[in-house]
C-alpha positions in Angstrom: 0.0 0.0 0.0 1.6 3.6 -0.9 0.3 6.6 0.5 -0.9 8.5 -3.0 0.5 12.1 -1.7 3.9 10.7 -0.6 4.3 8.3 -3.0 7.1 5.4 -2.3 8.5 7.4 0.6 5.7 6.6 2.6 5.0 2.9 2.3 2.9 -0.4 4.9 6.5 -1.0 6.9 6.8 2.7 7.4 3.3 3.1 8.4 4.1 -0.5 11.0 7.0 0.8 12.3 5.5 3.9 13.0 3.1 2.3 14.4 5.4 -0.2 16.5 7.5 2.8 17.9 4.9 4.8 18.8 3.4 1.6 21.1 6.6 0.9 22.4 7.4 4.8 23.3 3.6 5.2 25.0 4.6 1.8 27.1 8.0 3.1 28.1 6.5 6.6 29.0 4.0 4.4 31.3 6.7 2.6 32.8 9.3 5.7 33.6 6.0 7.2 35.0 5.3 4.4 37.0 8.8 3.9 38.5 8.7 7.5 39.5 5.9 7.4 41.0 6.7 3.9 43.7 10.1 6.0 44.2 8.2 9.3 45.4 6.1 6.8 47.2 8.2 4.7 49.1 11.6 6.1 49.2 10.2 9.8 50.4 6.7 8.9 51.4 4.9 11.0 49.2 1.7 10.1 46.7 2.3 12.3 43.4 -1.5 12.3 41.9 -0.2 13.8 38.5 1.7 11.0 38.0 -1.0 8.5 38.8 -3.8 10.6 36.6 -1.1 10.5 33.8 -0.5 6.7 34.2 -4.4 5.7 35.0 -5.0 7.6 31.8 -2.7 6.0 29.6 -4.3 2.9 31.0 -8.1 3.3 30.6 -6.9 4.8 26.7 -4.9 1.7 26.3 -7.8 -0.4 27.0 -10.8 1.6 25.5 -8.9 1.0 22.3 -8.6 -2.0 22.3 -12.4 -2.9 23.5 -13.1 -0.5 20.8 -10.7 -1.9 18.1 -12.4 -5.7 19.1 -15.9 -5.0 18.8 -15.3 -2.6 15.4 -12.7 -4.8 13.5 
């Protein structure tokens, strides 16, 4: 498949990879956050609610999509 406006630049692996990355960055992001957050919490005893609201919704995104994805593919 070739994106008509971009022509062979723009091809299916470059739309996977893209696509690959971007799923692996979002799930690294998730996991920094996460590791941050249990250090604040147990090493200096302090809950950090931004980084809870950022991981809880990278979660509830996560999995809306993929309900979504299920019941519309």
């Amino acid at each position: 498949m070739n994106v008509p406006i971009l022509g062979k630049i723009v091809d299916e692996r470059f739309l996977t990879h893209r696509l690959r990355s971007t799923s692996v960055a979002g799930t690294m992001g998730a996991l920094v956050a996460g590791g941050l957050l249990f250090y604040r919490y147990f090493a200096r005893h302090v809950f950090s609610g931004d980084l809870f609201a950022v991981i809880a919704t990278m979660a509830v995104v996560k999995v809306g999509l993929m309900i979504w994805y299920r019941r519309t593919d």
